[in-house]
C-alpha positions as CSV (number, residue, x, y, z in Angstrom):
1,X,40.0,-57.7,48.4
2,X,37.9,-55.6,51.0
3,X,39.0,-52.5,52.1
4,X,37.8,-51.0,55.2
5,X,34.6,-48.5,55.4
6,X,33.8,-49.9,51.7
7,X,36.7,-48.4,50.2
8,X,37.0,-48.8,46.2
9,X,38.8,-51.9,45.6
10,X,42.2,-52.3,44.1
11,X,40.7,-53.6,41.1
12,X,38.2,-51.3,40.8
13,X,40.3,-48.4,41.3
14,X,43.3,-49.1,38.8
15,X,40.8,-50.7,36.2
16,X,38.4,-47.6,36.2
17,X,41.5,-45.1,36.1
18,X,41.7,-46.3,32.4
19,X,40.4,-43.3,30.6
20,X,36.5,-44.1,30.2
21,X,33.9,-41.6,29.2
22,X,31.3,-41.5,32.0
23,X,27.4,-40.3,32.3
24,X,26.8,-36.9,32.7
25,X,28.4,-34.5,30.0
26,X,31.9,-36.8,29.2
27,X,33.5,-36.1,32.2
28,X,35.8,-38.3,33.2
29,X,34.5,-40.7,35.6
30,X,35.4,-43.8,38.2
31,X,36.5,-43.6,41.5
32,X,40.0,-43.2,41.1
33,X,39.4,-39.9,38.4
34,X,36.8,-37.8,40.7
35,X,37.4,-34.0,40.0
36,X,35.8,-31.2,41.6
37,X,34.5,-28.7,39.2
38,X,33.2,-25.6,39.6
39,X,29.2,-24.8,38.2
40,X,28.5,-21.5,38.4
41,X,28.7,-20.9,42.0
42,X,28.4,-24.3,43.1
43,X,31.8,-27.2,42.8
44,X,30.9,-30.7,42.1
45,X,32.3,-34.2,41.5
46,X,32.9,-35.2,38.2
47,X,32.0,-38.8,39.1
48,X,28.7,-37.7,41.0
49,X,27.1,-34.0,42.8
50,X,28.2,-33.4,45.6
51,X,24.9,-32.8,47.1
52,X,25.1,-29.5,48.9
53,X,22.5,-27.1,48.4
54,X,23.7,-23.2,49.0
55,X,21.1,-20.4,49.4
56,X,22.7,-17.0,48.3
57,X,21.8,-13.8,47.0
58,X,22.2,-14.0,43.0
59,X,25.5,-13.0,42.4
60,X,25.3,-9.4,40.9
61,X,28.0,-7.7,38.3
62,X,31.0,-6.7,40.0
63,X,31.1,-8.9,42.6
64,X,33.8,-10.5,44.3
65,X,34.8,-13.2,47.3
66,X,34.6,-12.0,51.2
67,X,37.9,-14.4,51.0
68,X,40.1,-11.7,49.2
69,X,44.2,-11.7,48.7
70,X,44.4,-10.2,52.3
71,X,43.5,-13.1,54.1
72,X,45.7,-16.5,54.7
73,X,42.2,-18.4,54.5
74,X,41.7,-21.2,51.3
75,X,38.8,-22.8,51.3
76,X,39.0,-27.0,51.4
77,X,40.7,-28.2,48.9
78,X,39.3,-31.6,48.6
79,X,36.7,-33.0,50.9
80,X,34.1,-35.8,51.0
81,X,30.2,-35.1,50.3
82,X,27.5,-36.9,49.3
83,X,27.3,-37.8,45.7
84,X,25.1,-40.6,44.9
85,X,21.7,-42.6,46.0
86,X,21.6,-46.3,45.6
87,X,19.8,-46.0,42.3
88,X,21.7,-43.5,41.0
89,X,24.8,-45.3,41.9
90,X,23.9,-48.2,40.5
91,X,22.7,-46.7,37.0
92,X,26.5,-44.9,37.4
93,X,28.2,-48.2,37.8
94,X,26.1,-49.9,35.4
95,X,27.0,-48.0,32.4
96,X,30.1,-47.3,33.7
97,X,31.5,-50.8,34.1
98,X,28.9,-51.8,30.2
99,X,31.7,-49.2,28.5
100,X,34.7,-50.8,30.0
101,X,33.5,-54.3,28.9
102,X,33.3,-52.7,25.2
103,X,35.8,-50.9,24.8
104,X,38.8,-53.7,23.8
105,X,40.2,-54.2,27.1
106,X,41.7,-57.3,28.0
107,X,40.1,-60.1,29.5
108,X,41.8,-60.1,32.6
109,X,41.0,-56.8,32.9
110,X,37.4,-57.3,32.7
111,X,37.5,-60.8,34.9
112,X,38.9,-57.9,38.1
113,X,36.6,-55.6,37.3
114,X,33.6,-57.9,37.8
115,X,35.3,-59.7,41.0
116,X,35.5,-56.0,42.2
117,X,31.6,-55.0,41.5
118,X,30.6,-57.9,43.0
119,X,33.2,-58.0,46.2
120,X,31.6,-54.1,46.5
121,X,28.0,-54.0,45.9
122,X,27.3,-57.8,44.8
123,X,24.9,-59.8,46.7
124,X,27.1,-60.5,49.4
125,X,28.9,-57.7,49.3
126,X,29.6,-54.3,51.3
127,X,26.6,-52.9,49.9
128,X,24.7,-55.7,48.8
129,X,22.4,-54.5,45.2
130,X,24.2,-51.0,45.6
131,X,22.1,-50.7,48.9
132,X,19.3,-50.4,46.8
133,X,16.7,-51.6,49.4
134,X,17.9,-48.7,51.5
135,X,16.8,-46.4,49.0
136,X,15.8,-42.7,50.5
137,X,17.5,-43.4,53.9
138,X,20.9,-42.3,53.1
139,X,23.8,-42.0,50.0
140,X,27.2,-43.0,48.8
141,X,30.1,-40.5,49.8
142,X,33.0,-39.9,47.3
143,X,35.5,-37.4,47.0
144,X,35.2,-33.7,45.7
145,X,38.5,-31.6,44.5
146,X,37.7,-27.8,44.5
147,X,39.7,-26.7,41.3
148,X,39.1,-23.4,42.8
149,X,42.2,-24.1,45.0
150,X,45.3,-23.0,44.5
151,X,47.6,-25.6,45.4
152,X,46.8,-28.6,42.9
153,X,48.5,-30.9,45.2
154,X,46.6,-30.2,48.1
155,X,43.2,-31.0,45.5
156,X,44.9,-34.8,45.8
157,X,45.2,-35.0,49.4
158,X,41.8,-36.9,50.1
159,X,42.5,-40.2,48.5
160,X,39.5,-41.5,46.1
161,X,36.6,-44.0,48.4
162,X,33.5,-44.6,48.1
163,X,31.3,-44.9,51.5
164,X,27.7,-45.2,52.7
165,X,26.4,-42.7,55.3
166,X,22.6,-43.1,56.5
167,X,20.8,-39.6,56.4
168,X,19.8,-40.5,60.7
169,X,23.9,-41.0,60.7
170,X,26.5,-38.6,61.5
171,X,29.3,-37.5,58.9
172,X,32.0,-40.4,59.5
173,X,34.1,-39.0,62.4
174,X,37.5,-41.1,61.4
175,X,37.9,-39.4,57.8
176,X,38.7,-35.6,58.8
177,X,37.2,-34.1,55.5
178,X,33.9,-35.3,55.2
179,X,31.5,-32.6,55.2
180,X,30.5,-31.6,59.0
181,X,28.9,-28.7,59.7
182,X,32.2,-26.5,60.5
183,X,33.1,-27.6,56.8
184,X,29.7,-26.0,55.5
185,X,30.6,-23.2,57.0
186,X,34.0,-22.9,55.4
187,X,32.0,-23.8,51.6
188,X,29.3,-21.3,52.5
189,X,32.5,-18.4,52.8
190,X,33.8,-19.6,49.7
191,X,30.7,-18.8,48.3
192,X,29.8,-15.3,49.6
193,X,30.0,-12.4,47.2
194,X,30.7,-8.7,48.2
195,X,30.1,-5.6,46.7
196,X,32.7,-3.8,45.1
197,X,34.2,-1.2,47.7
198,X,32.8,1.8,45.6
199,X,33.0,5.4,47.5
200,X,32.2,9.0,46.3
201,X,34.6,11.8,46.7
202,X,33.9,15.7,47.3
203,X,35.4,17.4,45.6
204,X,34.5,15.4,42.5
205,X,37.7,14.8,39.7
206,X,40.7,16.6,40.0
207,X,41.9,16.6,44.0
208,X,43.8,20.1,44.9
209,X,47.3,20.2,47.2
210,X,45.9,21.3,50.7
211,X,41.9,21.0,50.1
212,X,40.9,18.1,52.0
213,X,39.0,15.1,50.1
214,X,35.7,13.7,51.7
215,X,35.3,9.6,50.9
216,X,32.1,8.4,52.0
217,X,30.5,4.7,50.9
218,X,28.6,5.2,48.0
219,X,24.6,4.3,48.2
220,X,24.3,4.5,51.9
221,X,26.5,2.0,53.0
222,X,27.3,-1.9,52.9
223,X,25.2,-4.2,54.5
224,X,26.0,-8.1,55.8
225,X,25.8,-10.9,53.1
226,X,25.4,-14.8,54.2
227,X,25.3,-17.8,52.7
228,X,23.8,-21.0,53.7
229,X,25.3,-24.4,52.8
230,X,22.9,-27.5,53.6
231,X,23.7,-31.2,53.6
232,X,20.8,-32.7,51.9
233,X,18.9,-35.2,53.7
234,X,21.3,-35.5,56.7
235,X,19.4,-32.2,58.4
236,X,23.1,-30.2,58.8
237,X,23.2,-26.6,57.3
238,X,25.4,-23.6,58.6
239,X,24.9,-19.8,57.8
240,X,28.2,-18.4,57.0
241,X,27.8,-14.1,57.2
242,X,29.9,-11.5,56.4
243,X,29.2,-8.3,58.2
244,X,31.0,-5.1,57.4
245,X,33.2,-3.9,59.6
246,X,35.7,-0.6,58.6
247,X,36.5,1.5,55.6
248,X,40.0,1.9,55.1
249,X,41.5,4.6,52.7
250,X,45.2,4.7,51.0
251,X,46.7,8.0,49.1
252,X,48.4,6.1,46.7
253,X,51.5,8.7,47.9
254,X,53.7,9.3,50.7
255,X,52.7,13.4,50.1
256,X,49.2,13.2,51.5
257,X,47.7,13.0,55.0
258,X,44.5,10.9,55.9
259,X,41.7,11.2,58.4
260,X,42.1,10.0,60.3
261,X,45.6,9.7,60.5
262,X,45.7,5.9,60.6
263,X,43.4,5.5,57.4
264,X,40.9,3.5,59.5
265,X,37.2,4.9,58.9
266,X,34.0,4.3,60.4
267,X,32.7,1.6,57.8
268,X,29.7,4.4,58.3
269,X,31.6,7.1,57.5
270,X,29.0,10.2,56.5
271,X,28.8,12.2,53.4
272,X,29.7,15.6,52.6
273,X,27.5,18.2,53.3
274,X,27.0,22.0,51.9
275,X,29.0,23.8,54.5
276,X,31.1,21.4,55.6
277,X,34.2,22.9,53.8
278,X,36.1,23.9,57.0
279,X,35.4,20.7,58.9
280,X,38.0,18.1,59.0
281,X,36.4,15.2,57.1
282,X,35.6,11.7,59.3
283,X,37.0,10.0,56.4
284,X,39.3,11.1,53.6
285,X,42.9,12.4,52.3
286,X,44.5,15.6,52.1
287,X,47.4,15.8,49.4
288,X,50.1,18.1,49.7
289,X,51.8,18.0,46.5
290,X,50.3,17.9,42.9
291,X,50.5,14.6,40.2
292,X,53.1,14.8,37.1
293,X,51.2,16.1,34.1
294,X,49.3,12.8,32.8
295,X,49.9,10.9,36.0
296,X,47.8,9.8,38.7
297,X,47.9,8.7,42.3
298,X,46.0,5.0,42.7
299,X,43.8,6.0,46.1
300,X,43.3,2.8,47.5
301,X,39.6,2.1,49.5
302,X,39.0,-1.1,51.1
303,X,36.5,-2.6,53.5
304,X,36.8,-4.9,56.2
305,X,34.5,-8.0,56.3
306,X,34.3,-9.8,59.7
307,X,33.0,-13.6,58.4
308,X,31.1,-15.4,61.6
309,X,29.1,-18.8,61.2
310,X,26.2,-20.8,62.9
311,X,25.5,-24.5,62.5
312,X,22.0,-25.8,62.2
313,X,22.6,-27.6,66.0
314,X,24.2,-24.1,67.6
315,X,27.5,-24.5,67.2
316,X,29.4,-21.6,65.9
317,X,32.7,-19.6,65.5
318,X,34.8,-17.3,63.2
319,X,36.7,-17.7,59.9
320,X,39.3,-15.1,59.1
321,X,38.3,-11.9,58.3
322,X,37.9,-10.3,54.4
323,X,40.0,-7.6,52.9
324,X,37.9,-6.3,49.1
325,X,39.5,-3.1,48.0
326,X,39.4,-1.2,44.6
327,X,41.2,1.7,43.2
328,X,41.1,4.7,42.0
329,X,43.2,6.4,39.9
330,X,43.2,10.5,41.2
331,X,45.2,13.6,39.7
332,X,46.1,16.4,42.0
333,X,46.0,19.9,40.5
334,X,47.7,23.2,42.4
335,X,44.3,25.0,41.7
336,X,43.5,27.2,45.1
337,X,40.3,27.6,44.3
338,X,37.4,24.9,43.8
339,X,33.9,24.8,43.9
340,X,32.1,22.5,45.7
């Protein structure tokens, strides 16, 4: 039985589900059990790579993802990238196929598996030797299941195939989630890592009802962060960036007033100076009543990423924007008098 584009066979598919141990670090293997795992900052296919190289800054402590809580954006939750060259698919399916014939399983069993091989990649088959006289001049496609995702179903949507894409080839225009260059764009966000929203504050510690609080991004300011994501050997890459945008600011309390009024900041916003104690601050918070004895107001500050891509032939567009915020816990004293 031939399936169309080269899918796995019937056979294959059911008789490889059987749990088998497969190369590479006892993952689970065969084309029905592909799971996408996540590698550092990198997901693959359990059954194969997924061979997408991404060229980011090293991600530094106390980082997190552009895509935050704030946004409805999820990255792909299963798509199809390539995994294998002929060789290396061959080698796969060689052991693979030399532990099911040892393990105990039942003759009949092992009779379909062998049809199957050879229906697939036999010498008259869809990829005759595993292709293995086109070696270097394209790969074998198979799934890839971002565990990162949160809706485990949605992981399951792409059904498990195998296919052969030549490197001078286009992704396969009938199967929606094969890697394009719009879909390197969406990996390359999932991959970008912000800086943590950090701030300074004048006055320092304790806040006082009335005074008014300067916030200002710490270290001069954020600065855009990209990430490229490149289809090896097929010539497609996209640069995903994430530029800053605006500086928002939260009390933590309905008793406070913020400046400006709508919490919005410059994402710019500039630092205190000596002497600036009667100006009204650019960006900041003015409380108007004092915290409980050994409470605390959570001041909320949180940037703005706008998240823009370009593909490798001049396309381009926009992904939903990034919300990264953190907080910071802040007691208000009824102190008049402070020094700056």
């Amino acid at each position: 039985m031939r399936l169309r584009r080269g899918f796995a066979s019937v056979a294959v598919v059911s008789l490889v589900a059987v749990a088998i141990t497969a190369p590479g670090g006892g993952r689970s293997g065969g084309e029905a059990t592909v799971e996408g795992r996540s590698q550092g900052p990198d997901i693959d296919a359990s059954a194969g790579f997924a061979r997408i190289t991404y060229d980011a800054p090293d991600p530094a402590s106390g980082r997190g993802p552009a895509s935050s809580s704030h946004t409805d954006w999820l990255p792909p939750a299963c798509y199809y990238a390539p995994a294998y060259s002929p060789e290396e698919f061959q080698a796969y399916w060689d052991e693979l196929s030399s532990q099911f014939y040892r393990v105990g399983h039942p003759d009949e069993d092992k009779r379909l598996l062998r049809e199957s091989l050879e229906e697939q990649y036999g010498e008259d088959g869809e990829y005759p030797n595993y292709n293995v006289d086109k070696e270097g001049e394209g790969m074998f496609w198979q799934v890839v299941r971002n565990e990162n995702h949160p809706d485990e179903a949605a992981q399951w949507a792409c059904e498990s195939r195998t296919f052969w894409v030549d490197f001078d080839d286009s992704p396969p225009a009938d199967i929606p989630q094969a890697v394009d260059i719009a879909l390197l764009a969406e990996l390359a966000y999932e991959r970008i890592r912000v800086p943590d929203t950090e701030v300074e504050m004048n006055p320092g510690g304790a806040q006082t009802v009335n005074l008014a609080t300067w916030i200002w991004p710490t270290d001069g300011g954020f600065e855009p962060v990209s990430v490229t994501a490149s289809l090896d050997g097929y010539g497609l890459s996209a640069t995903t960036t994430a530029t800053p945008v605006g500086l928002s600011v939260a009390p933590g309390t309905e008793d406070a007033r913020t400046h400006p009024g709508s919490g919005e900041c410059a994402i710019d916003a500039p630092a205190y100076r000596e002497g600036w104690e009667d100006r009204e601050p650019p960006c900041g918070v003015t409380y108007l009543r004092s915290t409980p004895e050994g409470e605390s107001y959570e001041l909320t500050a949180s940037v703005r990423w706008e998240i823009a891509w370009e593909g490798s032939d001049g396309s381009g567009g926009t992904l939903p924007d990034g919300v990264f915020e953190t907080a910071y816990d802040v007691t208000v004293d009824e102190v008049q008098t402070i020094v700056r």
